[in-house]
C-alpha positions as CSV (number, residue, x, y, z in Angstrom):
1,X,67.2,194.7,116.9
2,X,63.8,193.0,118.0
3,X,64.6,190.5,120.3
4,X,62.9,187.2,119.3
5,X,60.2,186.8,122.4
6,X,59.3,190.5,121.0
7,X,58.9,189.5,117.6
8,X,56.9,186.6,118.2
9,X,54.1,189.2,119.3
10,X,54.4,191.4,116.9
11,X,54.3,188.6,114.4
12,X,51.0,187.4,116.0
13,X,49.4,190.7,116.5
14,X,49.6,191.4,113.1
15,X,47.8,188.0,112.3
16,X,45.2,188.7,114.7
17,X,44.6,192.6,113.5
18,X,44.7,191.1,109.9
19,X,41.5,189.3,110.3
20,X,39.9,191.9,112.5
21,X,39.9,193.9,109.5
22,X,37.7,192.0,107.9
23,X,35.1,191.6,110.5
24,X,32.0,190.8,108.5
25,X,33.8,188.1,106.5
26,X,35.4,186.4,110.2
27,X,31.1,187.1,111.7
28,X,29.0,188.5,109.8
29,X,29.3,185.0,107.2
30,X,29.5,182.6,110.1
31,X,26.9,183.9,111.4
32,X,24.2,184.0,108.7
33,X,25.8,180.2,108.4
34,X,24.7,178.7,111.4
35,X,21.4,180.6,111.5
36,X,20.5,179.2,107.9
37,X,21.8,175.4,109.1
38,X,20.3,175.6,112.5
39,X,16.7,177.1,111.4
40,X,16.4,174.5,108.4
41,X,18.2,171.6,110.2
42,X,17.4,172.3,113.9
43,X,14.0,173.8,113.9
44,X,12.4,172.8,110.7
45,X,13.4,169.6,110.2
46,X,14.9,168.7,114.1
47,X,11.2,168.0,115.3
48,X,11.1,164.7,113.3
49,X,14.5,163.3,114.6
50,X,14.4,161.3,117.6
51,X,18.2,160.5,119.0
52,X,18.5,158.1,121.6
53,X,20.3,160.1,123.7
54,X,17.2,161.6,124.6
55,X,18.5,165.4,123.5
56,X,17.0,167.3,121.1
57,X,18.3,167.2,117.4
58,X,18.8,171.2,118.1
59,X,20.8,170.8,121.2
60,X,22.9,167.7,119.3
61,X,23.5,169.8,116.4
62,X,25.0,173.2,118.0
63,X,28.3,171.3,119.3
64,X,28.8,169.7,115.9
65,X,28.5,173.3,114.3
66,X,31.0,175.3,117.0
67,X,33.8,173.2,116.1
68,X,32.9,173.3,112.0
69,X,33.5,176.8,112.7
70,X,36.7,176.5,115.0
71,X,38.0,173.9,112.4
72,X,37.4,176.2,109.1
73,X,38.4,179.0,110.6
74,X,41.6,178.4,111.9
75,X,42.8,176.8,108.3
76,X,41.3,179.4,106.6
77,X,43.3,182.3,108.2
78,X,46.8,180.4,108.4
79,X,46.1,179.1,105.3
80,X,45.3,182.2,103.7
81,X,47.6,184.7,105.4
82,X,50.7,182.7,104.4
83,X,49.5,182.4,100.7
84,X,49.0,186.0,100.7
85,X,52.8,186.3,101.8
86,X,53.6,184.6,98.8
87,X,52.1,186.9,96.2
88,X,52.9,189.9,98.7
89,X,56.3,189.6,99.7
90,X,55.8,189.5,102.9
91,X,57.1,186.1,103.1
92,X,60.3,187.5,102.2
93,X,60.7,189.9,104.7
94,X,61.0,187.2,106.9
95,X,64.3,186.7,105.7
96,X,66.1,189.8,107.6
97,X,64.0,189.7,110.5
98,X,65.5,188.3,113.9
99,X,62.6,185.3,114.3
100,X,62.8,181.9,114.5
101,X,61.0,179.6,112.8
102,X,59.0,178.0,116.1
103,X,57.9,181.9,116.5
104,X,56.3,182.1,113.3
105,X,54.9,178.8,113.4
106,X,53.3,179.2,116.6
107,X,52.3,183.1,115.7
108,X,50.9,181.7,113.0
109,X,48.7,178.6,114.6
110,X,47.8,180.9,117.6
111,X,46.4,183.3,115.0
112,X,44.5,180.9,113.4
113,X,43.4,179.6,116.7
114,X,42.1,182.9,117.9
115,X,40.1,183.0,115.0
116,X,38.4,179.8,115.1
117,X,37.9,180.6,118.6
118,X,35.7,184.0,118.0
119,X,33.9,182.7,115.6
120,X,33.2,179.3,117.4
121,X,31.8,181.6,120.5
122,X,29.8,183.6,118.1
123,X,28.3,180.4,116.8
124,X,27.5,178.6,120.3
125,X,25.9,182.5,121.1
126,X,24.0,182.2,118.2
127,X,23.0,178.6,118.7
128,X,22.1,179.2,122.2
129,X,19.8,182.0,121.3
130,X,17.5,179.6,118.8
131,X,17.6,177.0,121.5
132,X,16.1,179.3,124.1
133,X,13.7,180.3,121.1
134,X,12.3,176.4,120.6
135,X,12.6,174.9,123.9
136,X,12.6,178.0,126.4
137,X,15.9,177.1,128.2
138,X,19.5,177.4,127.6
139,X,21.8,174.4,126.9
140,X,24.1,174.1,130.3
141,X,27.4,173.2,129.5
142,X,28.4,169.8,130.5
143,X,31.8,169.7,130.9
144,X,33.6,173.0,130.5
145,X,37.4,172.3,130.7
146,X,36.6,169.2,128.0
147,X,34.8,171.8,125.7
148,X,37.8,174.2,126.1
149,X,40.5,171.3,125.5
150,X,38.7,170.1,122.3
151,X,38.5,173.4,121.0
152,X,41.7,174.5,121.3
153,X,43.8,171.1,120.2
154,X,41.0,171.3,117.3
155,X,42.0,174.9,116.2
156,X,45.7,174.5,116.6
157,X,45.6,171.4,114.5
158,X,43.7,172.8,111.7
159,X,45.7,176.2,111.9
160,X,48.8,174.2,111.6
161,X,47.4,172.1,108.5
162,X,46.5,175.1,107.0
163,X,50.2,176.3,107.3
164,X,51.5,173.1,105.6
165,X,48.9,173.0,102.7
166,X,49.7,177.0,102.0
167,X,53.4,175.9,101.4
168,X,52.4,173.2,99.1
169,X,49.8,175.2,96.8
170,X,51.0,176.9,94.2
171,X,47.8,179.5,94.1
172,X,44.6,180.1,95.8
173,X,43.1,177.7,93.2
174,X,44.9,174.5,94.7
175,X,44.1,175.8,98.8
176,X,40.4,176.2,97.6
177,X,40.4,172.4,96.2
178,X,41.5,171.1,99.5
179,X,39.1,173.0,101.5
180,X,36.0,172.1,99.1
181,X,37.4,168.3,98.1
182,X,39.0,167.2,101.0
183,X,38.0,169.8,104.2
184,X,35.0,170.0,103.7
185,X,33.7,166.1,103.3
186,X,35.9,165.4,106.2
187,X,33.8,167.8,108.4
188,X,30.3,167.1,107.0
189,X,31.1,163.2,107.4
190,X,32.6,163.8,110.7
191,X,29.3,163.5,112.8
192,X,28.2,167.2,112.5
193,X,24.7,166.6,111.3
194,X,23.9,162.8,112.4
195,X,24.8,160.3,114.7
196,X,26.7,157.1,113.8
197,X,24.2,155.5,115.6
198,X,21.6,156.0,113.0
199,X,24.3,154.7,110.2
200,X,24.5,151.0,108.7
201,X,27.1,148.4,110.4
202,X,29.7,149.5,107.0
203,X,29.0,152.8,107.2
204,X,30.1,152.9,110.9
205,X,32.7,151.4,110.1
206,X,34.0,153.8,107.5
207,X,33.6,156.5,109.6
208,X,34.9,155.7,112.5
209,X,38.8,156.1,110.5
210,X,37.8,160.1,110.0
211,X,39.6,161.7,113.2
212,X,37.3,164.6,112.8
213,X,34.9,162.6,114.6
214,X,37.0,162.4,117.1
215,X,37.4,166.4,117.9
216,X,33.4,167.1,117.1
217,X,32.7,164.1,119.7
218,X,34.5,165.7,122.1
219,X,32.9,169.2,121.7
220,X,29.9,167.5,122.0
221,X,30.6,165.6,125.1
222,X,31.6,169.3,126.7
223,X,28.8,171.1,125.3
224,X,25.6,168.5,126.2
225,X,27.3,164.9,127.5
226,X,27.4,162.7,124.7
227,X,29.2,161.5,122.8
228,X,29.4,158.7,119.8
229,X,33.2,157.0,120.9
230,X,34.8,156.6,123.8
231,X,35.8,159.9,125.1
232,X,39.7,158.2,125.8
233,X,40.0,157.2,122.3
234,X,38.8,161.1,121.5
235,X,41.7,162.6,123.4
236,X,43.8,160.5,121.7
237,X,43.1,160.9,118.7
238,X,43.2,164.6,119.2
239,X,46.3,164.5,120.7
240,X,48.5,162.5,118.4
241,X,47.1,164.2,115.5
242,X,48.0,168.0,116.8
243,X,51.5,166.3,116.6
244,X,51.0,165.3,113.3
245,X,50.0,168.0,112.0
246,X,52.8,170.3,113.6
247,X,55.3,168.3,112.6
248,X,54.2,168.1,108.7
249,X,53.7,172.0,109.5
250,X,57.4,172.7,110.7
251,X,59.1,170.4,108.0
252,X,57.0,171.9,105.2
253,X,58.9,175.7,107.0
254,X,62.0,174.4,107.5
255,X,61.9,173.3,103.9
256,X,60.6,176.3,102.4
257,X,62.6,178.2,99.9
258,X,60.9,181.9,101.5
259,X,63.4,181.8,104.4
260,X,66.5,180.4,106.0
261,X,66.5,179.1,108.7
């Protein structure tokens, strides 16, 4: 019998090679992504947006787009791969196989997280590239251990929601409505594109409660040095909700009906 340390591996190596097959979906999409949002955001329209920050719209908007991509990533392949196990089967092989449910969890966030991670690097490559384009200089990073933190407490926590939202939904109908109605908005209102700065008194207000402003603040911070809230408040935020979300992610496994635990 597999012991359980060895199954763990296997269990995430087949996450990890299960995405690698599909290389120019994982890329080749992101990729063409960021190009599209950073020529028509950053370059086109970047010139007539002053920050007072002093950076350049192009240089603010890179950071905001790496952890889009770290963020969407990671749910998308947790969330997918286990709602593939449903229709599959292989969700029920689980069932005679000497793993415990901490293993797959974490196999399955740490996939996720690898994920986000690739395609995150390929996007701050890619960013990096038009920067040197329009200003004629790379973006130094400012804090490198801070960008590396956010990044990864970012990708775990989406990883894991994706895990708890593929238990829930029923088909890949219900986990595309959460990424378009509920993901997605969360991202896009999370400080991305703009600063809450430039925002009305109310509107600061309001978005100050998303904690996705939170994670992309603190990419940002790593990436160029600034930031929109208090960088404490950031790892807080970050932290308590990666406990959140792995403990909505481990009761929606225990409770599962695909395996017992």
């Amino acid at each position: 019998m597999l012991m359980p340390r060895v199954a763990f591996w296997t269990y995430l190596a087949k996450e990890i090679k299960r995405y690698l097959k599909v290389m120019n979906q994982t890329v080749l999409t992101p990729v063409v992504n960021t190009s599209l949002y950073l020529l028509i955001f950053g370059v086109s329209m970047g010139e007539n947006i002053q920050l007072s920050s002093g950076v350049s719209y192009l240089a603010f908007l890179i950071p905001g787009l790496v952890m889009m991509a770290c963020l969407n990533n990671a749910f998308q392949n947790s969330s997918s791969s286990l709602i593939s196990g449903k229709f599959s089967g292989d969700l029920e092989d689980l069932k005679i196989v000497p793993i415990h449910s901490l293993e797959i969890l974490w196999a399955l966030c740490i996939g996720g997280l690898t994920r986000g991670l690739m395609v995150s690097s390929v996007t701050f490559l890619v960013g990096q590239t038009f920067h040197y384009l329009t200003a004629g200089s790379f973006i130094p990073l400012h804090q490198p251990l801070l960008l590396i933190y956010f990044l990864i407490i970012g990708g775990l926590s989406f990883a894991l929601l994706g895990i708890s939202v593929a238990f829930w939904a029923q088909n890949f109908d219900q986990l595309s409505a959460v990424g378009a109605f509920v993901l997605t908005p969360l991202i896009f209102l999370g400080g991305v594109f703009y600063s809450i700065e430039n925002l009305a008194p109310f509107w600061q207000k309001i978005t100050v409660i998303n904690p996705l402003l939170y994670l992309i603040n603190g990419v940002r911070y790593g990436i160029i040095g600034v930031s929109d809230v208090p960088l404490s408040m950031a790892f807080l935020v970050s932290f308590l909700g990666f406990v959140f979300f792995f403990s909505i992610a481990y009761v929606s496994l225990k409770k599962s009906s695909y395996k017992r635990w």
